[in-house]
Each structure stands twice: as structure tokens, then as C-alpha cells.
Backbone as a ProteinNet text record, in pm:
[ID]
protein_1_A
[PRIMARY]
XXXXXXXXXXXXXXXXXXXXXXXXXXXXXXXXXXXXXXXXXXXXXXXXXXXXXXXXXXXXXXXXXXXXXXXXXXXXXXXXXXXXXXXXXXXXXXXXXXXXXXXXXXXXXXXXXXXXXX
[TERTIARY]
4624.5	4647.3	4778.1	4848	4979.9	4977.8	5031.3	5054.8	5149.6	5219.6	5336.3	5418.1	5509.4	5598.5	5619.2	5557.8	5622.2	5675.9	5687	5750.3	5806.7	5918.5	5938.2	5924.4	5882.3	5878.7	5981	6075.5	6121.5	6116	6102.9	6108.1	6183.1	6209.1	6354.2	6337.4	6429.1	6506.4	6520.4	6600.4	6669.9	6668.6	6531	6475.9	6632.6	6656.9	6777.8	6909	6938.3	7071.2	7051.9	6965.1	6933	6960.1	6829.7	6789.8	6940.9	7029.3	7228.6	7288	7263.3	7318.2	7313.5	7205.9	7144.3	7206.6	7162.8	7237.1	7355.1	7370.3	7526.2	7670.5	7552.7	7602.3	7575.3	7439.5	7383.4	7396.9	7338.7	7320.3	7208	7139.2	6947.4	6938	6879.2	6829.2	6650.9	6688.4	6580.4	6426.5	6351.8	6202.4	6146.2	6082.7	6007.2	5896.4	5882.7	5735.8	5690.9	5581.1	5483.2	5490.2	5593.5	5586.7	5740	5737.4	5853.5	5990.5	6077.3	6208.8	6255.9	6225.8	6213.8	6119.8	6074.4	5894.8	5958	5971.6	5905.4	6028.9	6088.5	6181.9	6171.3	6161.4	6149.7	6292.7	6313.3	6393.9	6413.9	6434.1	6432.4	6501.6	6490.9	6621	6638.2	6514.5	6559	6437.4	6363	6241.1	6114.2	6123.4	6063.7	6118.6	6045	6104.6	6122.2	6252.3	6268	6223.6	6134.7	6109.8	6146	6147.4	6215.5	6091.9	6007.9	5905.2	5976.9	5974.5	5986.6	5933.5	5979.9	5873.7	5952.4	6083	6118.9	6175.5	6261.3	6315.8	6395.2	6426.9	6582.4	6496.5	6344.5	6239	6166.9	6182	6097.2	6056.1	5919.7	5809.9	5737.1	5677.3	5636.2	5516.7	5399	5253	5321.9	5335.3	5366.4	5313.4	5252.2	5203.8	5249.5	5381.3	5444.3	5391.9	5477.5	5465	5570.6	5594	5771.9	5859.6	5983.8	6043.4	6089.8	5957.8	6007.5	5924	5849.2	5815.5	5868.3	6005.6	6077	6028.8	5973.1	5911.1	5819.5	5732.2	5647	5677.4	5608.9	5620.8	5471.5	5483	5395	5348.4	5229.8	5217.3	5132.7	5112.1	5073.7	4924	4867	4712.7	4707.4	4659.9	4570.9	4465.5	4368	4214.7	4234.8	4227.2	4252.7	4130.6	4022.4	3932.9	3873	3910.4	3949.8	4034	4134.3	4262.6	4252.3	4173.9	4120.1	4030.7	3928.6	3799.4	3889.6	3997.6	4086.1	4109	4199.6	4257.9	4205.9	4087.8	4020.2	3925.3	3894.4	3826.9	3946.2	4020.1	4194.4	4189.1	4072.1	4094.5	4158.8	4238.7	4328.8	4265.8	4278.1	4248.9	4304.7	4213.7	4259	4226.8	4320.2	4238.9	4160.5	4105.3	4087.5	4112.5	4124.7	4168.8	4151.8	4352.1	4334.2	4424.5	4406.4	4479.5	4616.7	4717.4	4840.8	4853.8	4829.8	4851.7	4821.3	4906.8	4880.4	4870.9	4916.8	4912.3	4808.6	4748	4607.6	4679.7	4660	4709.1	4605.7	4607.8	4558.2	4622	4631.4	4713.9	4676.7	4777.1	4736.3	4843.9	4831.5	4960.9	4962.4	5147	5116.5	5128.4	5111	5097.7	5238.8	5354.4	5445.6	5402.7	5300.9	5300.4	5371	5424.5	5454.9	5363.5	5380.2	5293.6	5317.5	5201	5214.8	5078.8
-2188	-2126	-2047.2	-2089.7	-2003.7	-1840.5	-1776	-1659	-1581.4	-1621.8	-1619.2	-1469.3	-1458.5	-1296.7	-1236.8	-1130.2	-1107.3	-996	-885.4	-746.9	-668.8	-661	-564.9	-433.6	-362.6	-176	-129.9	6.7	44.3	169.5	245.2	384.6	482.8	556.5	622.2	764	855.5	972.8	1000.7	916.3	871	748.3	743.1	594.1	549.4	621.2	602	574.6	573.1	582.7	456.7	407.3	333.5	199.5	235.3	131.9	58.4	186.3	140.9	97.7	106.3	13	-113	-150.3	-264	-356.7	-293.3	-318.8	-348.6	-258.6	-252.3	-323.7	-415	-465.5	-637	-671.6	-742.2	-805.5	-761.3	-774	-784.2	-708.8	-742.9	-655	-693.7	-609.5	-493.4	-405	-265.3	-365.2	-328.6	-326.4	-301.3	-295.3	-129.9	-123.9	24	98.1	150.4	137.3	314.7	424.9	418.7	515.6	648.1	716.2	788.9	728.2	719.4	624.3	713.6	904.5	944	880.3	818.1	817.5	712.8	581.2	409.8	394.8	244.7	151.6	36	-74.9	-209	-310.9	-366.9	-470.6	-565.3	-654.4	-823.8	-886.3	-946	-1021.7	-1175.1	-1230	-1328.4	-1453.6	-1380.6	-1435.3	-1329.5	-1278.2	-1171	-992.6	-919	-806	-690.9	-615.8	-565.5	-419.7	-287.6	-170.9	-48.1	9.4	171	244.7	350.7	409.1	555.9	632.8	785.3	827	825.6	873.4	994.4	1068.3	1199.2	1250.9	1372.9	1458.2	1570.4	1624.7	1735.4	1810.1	1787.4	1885.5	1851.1	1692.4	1576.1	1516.2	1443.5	1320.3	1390.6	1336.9	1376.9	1270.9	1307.4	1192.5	1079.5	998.1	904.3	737.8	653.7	536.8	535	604.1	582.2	721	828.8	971.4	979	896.6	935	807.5	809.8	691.6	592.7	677.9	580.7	433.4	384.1	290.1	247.4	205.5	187.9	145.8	69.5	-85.6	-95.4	-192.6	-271.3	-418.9	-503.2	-620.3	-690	-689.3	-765.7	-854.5	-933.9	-1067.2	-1094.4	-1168.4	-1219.5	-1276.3	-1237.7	-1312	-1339.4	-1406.7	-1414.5	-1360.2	-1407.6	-1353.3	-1280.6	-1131.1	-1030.1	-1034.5	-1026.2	-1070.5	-1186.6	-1304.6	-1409.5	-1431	-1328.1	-1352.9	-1261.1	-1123.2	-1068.9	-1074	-1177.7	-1236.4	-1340.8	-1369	-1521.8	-1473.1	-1350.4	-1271.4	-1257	-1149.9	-1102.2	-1212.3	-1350.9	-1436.8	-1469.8	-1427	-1480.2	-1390.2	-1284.2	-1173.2	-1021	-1074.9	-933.4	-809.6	-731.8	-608.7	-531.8	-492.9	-431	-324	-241.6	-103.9	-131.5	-33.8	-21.2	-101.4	-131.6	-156.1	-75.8	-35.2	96	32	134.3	60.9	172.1	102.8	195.9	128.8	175.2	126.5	-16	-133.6	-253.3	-294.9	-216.8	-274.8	-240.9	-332	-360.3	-353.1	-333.7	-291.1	-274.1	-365.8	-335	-322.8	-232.5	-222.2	-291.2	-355.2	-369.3	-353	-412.4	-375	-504.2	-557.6	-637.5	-588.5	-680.6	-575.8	-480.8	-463.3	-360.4	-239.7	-278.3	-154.9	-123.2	-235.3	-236.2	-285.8	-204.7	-244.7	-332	-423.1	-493.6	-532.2
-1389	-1518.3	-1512.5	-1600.6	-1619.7	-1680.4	-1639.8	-1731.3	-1720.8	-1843.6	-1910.6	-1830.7	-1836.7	-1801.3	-1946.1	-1994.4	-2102.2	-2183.1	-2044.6	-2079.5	-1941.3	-1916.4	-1781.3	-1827	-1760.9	-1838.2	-1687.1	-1743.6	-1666.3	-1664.7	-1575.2	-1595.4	-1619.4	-1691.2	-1714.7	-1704.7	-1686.6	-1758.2	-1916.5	-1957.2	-2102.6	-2164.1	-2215	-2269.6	-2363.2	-2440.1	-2558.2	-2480.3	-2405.1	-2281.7	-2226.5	-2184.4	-2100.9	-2191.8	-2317.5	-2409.8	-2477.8	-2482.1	-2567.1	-2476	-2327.2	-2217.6	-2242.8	-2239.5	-2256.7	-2419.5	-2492	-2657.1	-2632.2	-2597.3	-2605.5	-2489.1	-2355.2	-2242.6	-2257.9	-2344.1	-2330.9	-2449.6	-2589.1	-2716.5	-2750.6	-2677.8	-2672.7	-2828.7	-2893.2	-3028.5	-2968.4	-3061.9	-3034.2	-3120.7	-3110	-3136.9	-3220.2	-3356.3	-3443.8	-3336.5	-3309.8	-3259.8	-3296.3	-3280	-3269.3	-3203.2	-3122.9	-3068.9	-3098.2	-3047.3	-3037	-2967.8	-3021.1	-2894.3	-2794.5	-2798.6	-2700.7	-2612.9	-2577.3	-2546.2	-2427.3	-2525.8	-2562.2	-2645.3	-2577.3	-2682.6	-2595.4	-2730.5	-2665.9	-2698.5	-2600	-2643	-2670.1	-2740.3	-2751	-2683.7	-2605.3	-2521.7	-2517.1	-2635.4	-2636.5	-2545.2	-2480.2	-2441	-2373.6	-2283.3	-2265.3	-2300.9	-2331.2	-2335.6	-2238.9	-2291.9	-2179.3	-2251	-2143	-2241.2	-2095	-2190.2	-2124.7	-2135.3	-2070.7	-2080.1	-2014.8	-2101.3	-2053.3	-1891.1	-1813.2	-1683.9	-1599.8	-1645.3	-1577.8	-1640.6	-1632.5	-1686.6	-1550.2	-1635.7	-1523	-1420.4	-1481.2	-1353.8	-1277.5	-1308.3	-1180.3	-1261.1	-1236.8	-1291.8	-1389.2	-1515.4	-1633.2	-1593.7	-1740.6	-1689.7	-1726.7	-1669.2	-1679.7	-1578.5	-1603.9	-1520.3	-1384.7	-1347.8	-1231.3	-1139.1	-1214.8	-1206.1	-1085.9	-1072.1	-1013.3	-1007.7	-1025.9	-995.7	-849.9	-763.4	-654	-680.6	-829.5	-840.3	-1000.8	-995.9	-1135.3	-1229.5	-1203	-1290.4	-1309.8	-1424.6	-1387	-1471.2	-1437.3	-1472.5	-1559	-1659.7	-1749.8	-1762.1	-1785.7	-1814.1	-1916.7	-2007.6	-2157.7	-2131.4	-2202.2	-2169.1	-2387	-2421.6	-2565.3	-2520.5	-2431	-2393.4	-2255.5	-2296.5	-2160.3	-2105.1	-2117.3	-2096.2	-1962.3	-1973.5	-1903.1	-1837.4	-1863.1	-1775.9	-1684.2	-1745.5	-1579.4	-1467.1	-1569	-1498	-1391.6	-1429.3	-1347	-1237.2	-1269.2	-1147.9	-1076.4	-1130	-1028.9	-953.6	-978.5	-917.9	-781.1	-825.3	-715.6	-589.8	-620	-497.8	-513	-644.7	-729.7	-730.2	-709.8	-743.9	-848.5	-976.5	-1056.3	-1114	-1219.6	-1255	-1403.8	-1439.1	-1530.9	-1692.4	-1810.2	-1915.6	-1980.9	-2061.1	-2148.6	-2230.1	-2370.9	-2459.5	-2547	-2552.1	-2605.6	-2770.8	-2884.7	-3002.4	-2995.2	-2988.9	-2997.9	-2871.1	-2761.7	-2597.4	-2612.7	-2530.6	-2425.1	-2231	-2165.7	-2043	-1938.1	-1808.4	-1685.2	-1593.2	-1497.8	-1384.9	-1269.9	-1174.5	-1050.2	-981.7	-839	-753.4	-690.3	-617	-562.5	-437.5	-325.5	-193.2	-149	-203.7	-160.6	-279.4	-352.7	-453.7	-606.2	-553.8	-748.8	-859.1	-1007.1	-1043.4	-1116.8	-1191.5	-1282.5	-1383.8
[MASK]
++++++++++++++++++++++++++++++++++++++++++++++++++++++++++++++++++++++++++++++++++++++++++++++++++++++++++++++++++++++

């Protein structure tokens, strides 16, 4: 069973800095959200997206999925039925967390064995 790549999240300082790099290096177009673009900004790039997630500031790590940036990233993957696609995984041996939900994200975490998440 395939499943698709279909969002890198990265962790930032300055979601808005980061996000006009990108715009402005690349030509990726911005997102509408729900969320704050301090926060959260997504990008279009044209097949998967690329998103910026708030995770520090001038005083260290904020709550954030990472809670520090010695883990930048994470890497996404597309299910229609999350459901089945974690019953898949986890039949694979995967280890996973929880399912929580952000506005229209649905989201489970896992790690691969160096610890990144996805």
C-alpha cells in the first residue's frame, strides 16, 4: 500500500521569515488557514506542501510537537482512511502515538528509528 508524502512541517523561530524565503526563492504560493500565520503557514509547492509550525522564540522552545529544534521537521503522509492506514502501519511493527486533531488536520505521531518524526 502506498502512502502518498503530503506535507513536510518545519520548525521555526519566524514562521513569516521563513514562509517569504521560500515565496520569494521558490515561487511556492501561501495557503488560507485557520490558524494564526504567526503560529502556522502553509505552502503550495506544487505537489506536496511545505508548512512552517511556530516551535521557538528568543527564550528557547515554546509547546510545540518538537519542543526544541534539535528535531526540525516532520514529514507527513496522506491517508483518506486514517483509520486503516494506522491499523496498516501498525500491523508493519510501527509504533505509534496517539490521534489528535488540529482544525482540519487529523495527525498521528511516530518516529523513525533516528527519531524523527513523522
Amino acid at each position: 500500500m502506498l502512502t502518498p508524502l503530503n506535507r513536510i512541517i518545519i520548525f521555526v523561530g519566524d514562521v513569516q521569515k521563513c514562509a517569504r524565503f521560500y515565496i520569494e526563492s521558490f515561487g511556492f504560493e501561501a495557503l488560507p488557514s485557520d490558524h494564526p500565520s504567526t503560529q502556522w503557514m502553509e505552502l503550495d509547492t506544487g505537489g506536496c506542501r511545505l508548512a512552517f509550525h511556530k516551535a521557538h522564540g528568543p527564550d528557547g522552545p515554546i509547546d510545540s510537537p518538537t519542543g526544541s529544534s534539535t528535531n526540525p521537521h516532520k514529514i507527513v503522509f496522506y491517508a483518506e482512511d486514517i483509520a486503516a492506514a494506522l491499523a496498516a502501519v501498525i500491523a508493519r511493527g510501527t509504533v505509534m502515538g496517539e490521534v489528535r486533531t488540529f482544525g482540519a488536520l487529523i495527525l498521528c505521531d511516530g518516529q523513525d528509528p533516528e527519531g524523527h518524526l513523522r
